[in-house]
N, C-alpha and C positions, 0 to 999 in steps of 0.2 A: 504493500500500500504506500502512496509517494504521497507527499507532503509538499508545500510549498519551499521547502528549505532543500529540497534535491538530494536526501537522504531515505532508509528506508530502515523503519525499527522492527527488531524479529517480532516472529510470530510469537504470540503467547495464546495459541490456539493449542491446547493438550491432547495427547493421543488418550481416548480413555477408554476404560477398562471395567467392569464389573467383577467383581468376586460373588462365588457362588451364595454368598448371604448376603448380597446388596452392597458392599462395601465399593466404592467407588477409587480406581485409582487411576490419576493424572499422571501422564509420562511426557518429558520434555528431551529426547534422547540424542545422547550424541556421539557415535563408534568410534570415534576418536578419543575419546578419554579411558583411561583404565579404572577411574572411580566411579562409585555410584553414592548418589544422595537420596537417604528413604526418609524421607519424612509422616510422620504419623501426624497428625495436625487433632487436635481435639478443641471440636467448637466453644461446647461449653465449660472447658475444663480450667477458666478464668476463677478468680478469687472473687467476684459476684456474687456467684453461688455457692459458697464456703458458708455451713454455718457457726461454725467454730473458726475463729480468723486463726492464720498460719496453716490451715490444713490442707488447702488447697496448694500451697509454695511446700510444705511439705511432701506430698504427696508427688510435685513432678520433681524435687529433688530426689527420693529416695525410692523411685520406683526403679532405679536400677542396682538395688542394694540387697541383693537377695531374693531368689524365687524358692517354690518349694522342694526342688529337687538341689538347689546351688547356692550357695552360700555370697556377698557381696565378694569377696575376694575370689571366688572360685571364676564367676562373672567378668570381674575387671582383670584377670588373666586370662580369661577366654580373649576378649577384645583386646588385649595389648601383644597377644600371642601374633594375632590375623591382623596386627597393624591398623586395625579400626579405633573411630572416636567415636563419641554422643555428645550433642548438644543438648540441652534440654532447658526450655523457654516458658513462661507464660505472662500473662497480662491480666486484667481486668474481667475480660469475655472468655479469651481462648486459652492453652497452652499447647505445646509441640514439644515432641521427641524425636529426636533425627540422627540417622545413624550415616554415617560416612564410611564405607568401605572396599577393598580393592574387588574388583566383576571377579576373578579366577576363585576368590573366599565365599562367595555368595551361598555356598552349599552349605559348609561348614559354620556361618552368621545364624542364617536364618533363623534357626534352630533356636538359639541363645537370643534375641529378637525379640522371638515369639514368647520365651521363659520372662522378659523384661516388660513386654506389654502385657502380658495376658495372663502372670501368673505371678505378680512381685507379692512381698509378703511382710511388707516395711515391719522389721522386725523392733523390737522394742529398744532393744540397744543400739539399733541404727537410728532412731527416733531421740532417745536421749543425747547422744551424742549430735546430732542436728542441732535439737534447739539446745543445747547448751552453748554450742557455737555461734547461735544467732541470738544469744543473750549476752552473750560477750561483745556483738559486731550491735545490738542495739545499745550498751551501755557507750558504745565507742560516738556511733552517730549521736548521741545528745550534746554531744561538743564541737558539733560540726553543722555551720550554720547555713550551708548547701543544704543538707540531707532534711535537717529540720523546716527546711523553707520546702523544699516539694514536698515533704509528709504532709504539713500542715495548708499548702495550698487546695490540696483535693478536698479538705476537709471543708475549707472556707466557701467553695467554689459550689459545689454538692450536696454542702450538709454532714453534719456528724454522724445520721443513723442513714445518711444512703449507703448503699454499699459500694459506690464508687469512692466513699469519705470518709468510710469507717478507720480510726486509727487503730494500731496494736499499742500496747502498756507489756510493760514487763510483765505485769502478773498475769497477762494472758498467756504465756508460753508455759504455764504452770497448768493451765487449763482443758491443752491440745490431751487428747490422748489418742493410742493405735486408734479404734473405735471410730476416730472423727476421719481417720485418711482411708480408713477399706470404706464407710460409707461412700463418702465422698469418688473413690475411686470406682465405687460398684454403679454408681449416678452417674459417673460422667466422663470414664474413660471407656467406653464399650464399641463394638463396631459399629451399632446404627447411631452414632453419635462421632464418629471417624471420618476423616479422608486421607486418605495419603498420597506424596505428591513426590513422584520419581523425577531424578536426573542423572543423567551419565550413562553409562553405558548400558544399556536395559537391552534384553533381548526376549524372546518365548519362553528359557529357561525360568529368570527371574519372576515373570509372571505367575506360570505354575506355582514356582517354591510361594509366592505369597497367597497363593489361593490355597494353596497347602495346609501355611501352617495361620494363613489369618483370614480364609475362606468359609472359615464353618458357620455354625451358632451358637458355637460354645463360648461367647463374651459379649451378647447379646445387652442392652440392658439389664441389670438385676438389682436395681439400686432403688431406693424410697426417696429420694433427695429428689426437687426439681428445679430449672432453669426458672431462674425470677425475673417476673416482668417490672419494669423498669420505669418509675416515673420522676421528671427532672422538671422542678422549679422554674420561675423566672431569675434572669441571674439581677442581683443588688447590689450595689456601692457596697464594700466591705472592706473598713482600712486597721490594721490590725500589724503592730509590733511585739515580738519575741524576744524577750531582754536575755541576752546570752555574757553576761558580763567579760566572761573570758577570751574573748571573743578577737582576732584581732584585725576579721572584716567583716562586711558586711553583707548579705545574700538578699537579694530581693526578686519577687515575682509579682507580673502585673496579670492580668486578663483574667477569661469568664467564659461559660460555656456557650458557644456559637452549633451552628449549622450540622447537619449530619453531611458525611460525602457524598449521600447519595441526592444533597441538595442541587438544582442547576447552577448558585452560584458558586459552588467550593470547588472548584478548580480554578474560577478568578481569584477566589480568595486565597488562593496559593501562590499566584501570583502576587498580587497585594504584598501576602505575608511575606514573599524571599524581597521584594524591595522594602520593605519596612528592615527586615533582622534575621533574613535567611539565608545567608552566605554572606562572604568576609568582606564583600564592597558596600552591605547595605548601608541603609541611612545610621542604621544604632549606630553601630559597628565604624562607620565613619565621623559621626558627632562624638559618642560617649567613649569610644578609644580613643581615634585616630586624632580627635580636635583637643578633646578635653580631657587625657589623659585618666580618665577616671574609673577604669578597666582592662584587664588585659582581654577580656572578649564577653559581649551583650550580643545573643541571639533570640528572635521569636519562631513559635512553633506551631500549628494546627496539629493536635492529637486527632483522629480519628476513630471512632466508637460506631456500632452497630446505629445509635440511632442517636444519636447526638454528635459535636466535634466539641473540642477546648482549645482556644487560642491561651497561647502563653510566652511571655516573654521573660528570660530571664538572667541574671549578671550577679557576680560575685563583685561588688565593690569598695573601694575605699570608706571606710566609716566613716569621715571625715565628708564624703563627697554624695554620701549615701543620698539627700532628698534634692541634691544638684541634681542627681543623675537622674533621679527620679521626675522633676520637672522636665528636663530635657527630654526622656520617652514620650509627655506628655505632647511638649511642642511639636516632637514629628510626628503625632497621631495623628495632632491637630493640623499641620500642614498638607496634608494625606489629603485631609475633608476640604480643604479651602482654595489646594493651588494642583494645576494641573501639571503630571508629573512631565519634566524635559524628555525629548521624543530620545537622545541619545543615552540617558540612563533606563528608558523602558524597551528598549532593543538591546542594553548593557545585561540588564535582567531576563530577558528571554532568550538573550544568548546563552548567558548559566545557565540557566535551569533545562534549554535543548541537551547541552553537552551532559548535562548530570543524567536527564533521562536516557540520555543513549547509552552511557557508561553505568547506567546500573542494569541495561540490560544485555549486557555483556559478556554474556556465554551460560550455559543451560542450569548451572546451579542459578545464577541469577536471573534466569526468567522461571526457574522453579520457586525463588524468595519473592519475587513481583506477582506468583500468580497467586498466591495465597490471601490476600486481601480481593482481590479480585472472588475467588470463593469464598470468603468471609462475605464479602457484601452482596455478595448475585450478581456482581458485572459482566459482560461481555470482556471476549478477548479484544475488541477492537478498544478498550476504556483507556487506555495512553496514545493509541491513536488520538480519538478524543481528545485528550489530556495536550497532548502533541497540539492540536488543532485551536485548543485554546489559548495556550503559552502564544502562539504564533499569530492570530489575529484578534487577540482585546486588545481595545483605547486606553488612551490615558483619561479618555472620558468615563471610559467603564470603572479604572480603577478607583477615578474619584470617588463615583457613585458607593461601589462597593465599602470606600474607605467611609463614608458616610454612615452607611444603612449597618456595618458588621464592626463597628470599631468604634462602639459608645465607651467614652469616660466613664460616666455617669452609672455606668454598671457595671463599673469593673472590680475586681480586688485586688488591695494593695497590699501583699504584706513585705515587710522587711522584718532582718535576725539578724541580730547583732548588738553590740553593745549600746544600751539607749543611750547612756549620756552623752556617748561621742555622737549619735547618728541623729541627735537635734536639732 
């Protein structure tokens, strides 16, 4: 598909597959590589749906720590024997499990795969030892005025009892027990609640082996636990400092919950947002470093979520310079809504942002990482086409408007961490 730019972005159209119980899997293949990428992708296996918080970040941490036939070490000698890794990720909504390893081992993986998704047994001692670890690394983050400013932004932004704002307390890690990560796992890691999404070298062999050994019904749902429906507020003015005495800068976040992606405007607004603070020539980025020294680097971001986004801007700064900085975000908001942007910084910015989506589609692991939001939201493979099409023909009319309609002050939240007396 050609574009007006005389380039042409791979396909992110998937070869796909059925397993014999429904289990859908997306192949992106390419015979030239000797690896393969197996991604297991679990929609609702986000910390949403956690009723005991930590259970769910437990659950895809130690789900490769022992099955019932193999012990966690017997496992992570299996996988270091055949030169294979795992990643294992999650979020809010979803979590993934992905395995990386060489096409000739495939026989030999599978096997031990299938013992890691379909049969872990988060043993008690592998449980204790987790959160002990993560009662150490939360004692750590209470003196770290980053960590404290995103924990406590979601909260400001969402609400304390949403579960996108719930916090943790030390004394809930006292609280988790095995009981909350099998429920949890038996809810929400199952195959009619799966996709998996191949890269690298795939062939008819590979296929079989995962219809083999993750083709059946024997990991069905079995769980009582359900995906909770979701309801979000109007966002409000919310300005709120975190006195960190110790402190020897200052963390700050601004913004509020905005648009879902599956909105018509949020693909302007991505634009918008990379000239406001989304790569290293933006407005922040060039005011609050480059002019006024008051940072070594201020970015803004669009999170996107199933049925909501969150804009967010944010900078670790001088305590001294802390509500400088913070009026100065203000002023380029406000210049956004008032002045239309110059024709060669809005061609500056959609030149980045071409080159960044060409280069994140970049070979079949990364249109296998590109295509997963794409299945998370029900998009077509043509959606960076799209995406492509819009980078390349919005106004600076449009941007004003956008910067207008999605980029209110007046409802934003401001919080700063760090030491109050210096940051007055």
């Amino acid at each position: 598909m050609k574009n007006n730019f005389n380039f042409t972005l791979p396909s992110l159209e998937a070869t796909k597959y059925v397993l014999d119980n429904g289990l859908k899997v997306y192949a992106f293949e390419n015979k030239n590589m000797d690896v393969v990428r197996l991604e297991f992708f679990f929609e609702s296996g986000g910390t949403m749906n956690q009723n005991q918080i930590y259970s769910a970040s437990s659950v895809n941490s130690l789900i490769t720590e022992g099955s019932s036939k193999h012990s966690a070490i017997e496992i992570a000698n299996t996988i270091d024997f055949y030169g294979a890794f795992i990643e294992k990720s999650l979020d809010k909504e979803g979590s993934n499990v992905c395995f990386y390893f060489l096409k000739k081992h495939q026989e030999s993986l599978i096997p031990c795969f299938e013992e890691i998704i379909k049969d872990p047994v988060f043993p008690q001692t592998e449980l204790e030892t987790y959160l002990q670890r993560l009662r150490k690394q939360f004692l750590v983050n209470q003196q770290r005025t980053d960590h404290l400013a995103r924990y406590n932004f979601y909260e400001l932004v969402f609400g304390k009892e949403h579960p996108f704002g719930i916090k943790g307390s030390l004394e809930d890690f006292d609280l988790v027990e095995r009981k909350h990560l099998v429920d949890f796992y038996n809810s929400f890691y199952s195959s009619n609640k799966c996709s998996i999404i191949l890269s690298g070298n795939i062939d008819s062999g590979l296929i079989a082996l995962l219809n083999r050994y993750f083709g059946q019904n024997d990991w069905k749902d079995r769980g009582e636990m359900k995906e909770k429906s979701l309801v979000f507020s109007e966002n409000r003015r919310i300005i709120k400092t975190i006195d960190l005495p110790s402190s020897v800068q200052a963390s700050i976040r601004i913004g509020s919950k905005t648009i879902s992606v599956k909105e018509k405007d949020y693909m302007g607004l991505m634009v918008l947002n990379t000239l406001l603070g989304g790569y290293f020539g933006s407005r922040l980025m060039s005011n609050i470093r480059e002019d006024k020294g008051y940072t070594y680097g201020i970015n803004s971001i669009l999170y996107s979520f199933r049925d909501v986004g969150m804009f967010l801007i944010g900078a670790d700064i001088k305590q001294e310079n802390c509500q400088d900085a913070i009026n100065e975000i203000y002023i380029e908001i406000e210049k956004l809504q008032n002045d239309l942007v110059e024709d060669i910084e809005l061609e500056r910015v959609k030149s980045f942002m071409m080159g960044n989506l060409l280069r994140s589609l970049d070979g079949s692991f990364e249109l296998a990482e590109n295509f997963r939001p794409l299945l998370k939201h029900g998009f077509g493979s043509d959606y960076y086409e799209r995406f492509l099409d819009t980078i390349s023909h919005i106004t600076k009319e449009e941007i004003l408007v956008l910067a207008q309609n999605y980029l209110n002050i007046s409802q934003m939240v401001e919080l700063r961490v760090g030491n109050a007396t210096i940051m007055k």
